[in-house]
C-alpha positions as CSV (number, residue, x, y, z in Angstrom):
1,X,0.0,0.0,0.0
2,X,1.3,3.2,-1.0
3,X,0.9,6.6,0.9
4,X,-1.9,7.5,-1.9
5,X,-3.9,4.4,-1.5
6,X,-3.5,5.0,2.4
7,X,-5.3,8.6,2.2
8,X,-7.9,7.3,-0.2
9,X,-8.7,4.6,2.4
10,X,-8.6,6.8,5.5
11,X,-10.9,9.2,3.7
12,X,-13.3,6.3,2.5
13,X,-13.4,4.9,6.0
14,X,-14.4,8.6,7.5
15,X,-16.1,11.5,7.1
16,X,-13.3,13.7,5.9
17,X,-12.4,14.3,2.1
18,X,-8.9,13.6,0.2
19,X,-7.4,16.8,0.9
20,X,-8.2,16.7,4.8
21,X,-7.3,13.5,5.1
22,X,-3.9,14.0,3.3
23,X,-3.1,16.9,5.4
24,X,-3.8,14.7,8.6
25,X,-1.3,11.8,6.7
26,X,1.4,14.2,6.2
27,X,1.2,15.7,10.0
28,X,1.4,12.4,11.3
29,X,4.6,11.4,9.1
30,X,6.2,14.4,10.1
31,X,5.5,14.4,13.6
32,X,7.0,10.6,13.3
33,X,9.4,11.9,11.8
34,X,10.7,14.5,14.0
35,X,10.3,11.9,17.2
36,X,12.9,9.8,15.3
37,X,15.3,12.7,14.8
38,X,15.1,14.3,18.1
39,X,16.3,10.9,19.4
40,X,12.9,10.5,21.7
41,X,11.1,7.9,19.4
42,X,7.7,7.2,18.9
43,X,5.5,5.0,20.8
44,X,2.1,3.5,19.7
45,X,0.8,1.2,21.7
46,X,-0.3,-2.6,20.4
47,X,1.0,-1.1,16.9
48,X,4.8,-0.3,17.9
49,X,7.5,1.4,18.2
50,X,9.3,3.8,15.9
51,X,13.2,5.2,16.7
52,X,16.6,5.9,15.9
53,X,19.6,3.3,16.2
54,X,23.2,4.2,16.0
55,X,25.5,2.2,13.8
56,X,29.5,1.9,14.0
57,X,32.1,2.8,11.8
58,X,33.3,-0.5,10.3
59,X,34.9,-1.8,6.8
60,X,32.5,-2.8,4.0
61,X,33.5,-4.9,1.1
62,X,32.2,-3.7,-2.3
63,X,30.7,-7.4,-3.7
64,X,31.1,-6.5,-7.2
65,X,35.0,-5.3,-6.9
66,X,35.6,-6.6,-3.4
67,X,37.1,-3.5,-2.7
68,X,37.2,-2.9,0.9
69,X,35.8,0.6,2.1
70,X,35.4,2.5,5.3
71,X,31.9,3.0,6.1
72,X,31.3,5.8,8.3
73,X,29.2,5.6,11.5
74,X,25.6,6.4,11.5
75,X,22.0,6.8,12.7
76,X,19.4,4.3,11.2
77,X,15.4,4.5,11.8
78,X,13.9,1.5,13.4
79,X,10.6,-0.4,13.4
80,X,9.9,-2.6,16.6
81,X,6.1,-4.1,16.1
82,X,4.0,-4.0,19.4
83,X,2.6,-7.6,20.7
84,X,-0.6,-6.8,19.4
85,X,0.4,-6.4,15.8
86,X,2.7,-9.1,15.6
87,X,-0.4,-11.2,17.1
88,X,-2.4,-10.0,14.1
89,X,0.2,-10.5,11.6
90,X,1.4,-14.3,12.9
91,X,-2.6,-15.6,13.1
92,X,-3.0,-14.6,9.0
């Protein structure tokens, strides 16, 4: 599902039209989005948890040439699903 489908299901599924509900889409994205950054994370309970992890410096290996590179350090965005979720998923 694509961010486009999303709105067009949120706005089906409520009493709000496209452009409402696309501005709603957006502010939650970047409110996600600014959690992450800030280092704070996101929490939504049963659904999960969104935040940043930090990766080291270390020496990566180009498959194609096998040339060996430094790879510097840093911050990656995470996904951890909530029990509920995961319970949902797993019983499909």
């Amino acid at each position: 599902m694509k961010k486009t489908d999303l709105i067009v299901k949120l706005s089906e599924d409520s009493t709000l039209s496209k452009t409402e509900t696309k501005a709603c889409v957006d502010a939650i994205l970047a409110a996600l989005t600014e959690g992450i950054v800030s280092g704070e994370g996101v929490e939504v309970r049963g659904f999960g948890s969104f935040y940043r992890k930090h990766k080291k410096a270390r020496l990566g290996i180009n498959p194609k040439t096998k040339e060996r590179t430094q790879v510097e350090e840093k911050f990656m965005p995470f996904f951890k699903p909530g029990k509920t979720l995961r319970e949902v998923v797993n019983k499909n």
